[in-house]
N, C-alpha and C positions, 0 to 999 in steps of 0.2 A: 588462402588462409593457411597460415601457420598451426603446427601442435600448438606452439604455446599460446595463440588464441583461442583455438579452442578451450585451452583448462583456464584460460581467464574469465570466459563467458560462465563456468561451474561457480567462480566467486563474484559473479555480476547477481545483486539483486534483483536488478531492472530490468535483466534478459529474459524474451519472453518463451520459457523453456517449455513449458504444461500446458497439455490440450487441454480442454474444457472437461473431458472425460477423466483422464487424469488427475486432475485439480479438485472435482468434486470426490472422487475416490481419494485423495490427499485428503481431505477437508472432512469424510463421511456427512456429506453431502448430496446433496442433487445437483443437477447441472441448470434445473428450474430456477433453483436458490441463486446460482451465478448470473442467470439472467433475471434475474430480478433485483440482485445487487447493482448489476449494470446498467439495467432500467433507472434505477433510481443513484444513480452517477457518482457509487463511491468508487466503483474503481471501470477504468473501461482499458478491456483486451485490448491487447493490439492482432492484428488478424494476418494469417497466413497468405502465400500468394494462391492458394486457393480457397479463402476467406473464412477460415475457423478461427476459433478464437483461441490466442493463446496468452499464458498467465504467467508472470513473472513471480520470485517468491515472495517480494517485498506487498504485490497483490493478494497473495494465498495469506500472508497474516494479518493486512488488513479485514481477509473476508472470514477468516478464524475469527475474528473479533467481533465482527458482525454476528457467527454465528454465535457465539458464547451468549449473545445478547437477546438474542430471536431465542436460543433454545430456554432463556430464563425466562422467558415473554413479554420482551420486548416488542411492539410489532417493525417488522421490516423497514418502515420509512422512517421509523424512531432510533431504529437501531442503525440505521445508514448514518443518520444526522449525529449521532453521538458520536461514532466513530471518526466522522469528517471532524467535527470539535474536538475530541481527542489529539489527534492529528497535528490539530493548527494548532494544541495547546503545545503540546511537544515538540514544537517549531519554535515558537516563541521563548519557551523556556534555553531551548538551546541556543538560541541567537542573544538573551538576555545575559545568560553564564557566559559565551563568548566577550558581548561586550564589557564584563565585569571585569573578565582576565585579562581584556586588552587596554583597558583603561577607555577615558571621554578620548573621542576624535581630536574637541578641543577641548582642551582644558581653561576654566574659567581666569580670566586674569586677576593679576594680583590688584588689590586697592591699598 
């Protein structure tokens, strides 16, 4: 591995950089609250070779989102689910504004 892999991996969202301990200290959080989030399958660690859990950033603001929602009082499995729909809504939306700007695949024929 190269330096310049390295400082790639600093601009990788998806790289799993944050222990568990870590992440809940990022988060003012518990590490409870992460397993719990993970229990209930909004976001799942990927794990170390000696099997910790670690957390990407694009993970730590999904689970800030969580928390924002729980700490309004939300309950956990409510606030899992909304965030998962969040998610897919902001998916959809950017795949619909892609499709706008690239125009119909086909375009309707003329009559």
């Amino acid at each position: 591995m190269t330096a310049d892999d390295s400082f790639s991996r600093l601009e990788d969202d998806d790289y799993p950089a944050y222990t568990m301990g870590r992440a809940a200290e990022m988060l003012g959080t518990t590490q409870g609250f992460l397993r719990a989030i993970g229990e209930a399958r909004l976001i799942t660690p990927l794990r170390s070779a000696g099997g910790h859990r670690r957390y990407s950033r694009y993970q730590l603001r999904i689970a800030a989102r969580a928390r924002e929602l729980v700490d309004g009082g939300t309950p956990i499995d409510a606030a899992c689910r909304i965030v998962i729909l969040e998610d897919q809504l902001e998916e959809a939306q950017r795949i619909n504004a892609e499709h706008h700007r690239t125009g119909p695949v086909n375009p309707p024929a003329a009559t």
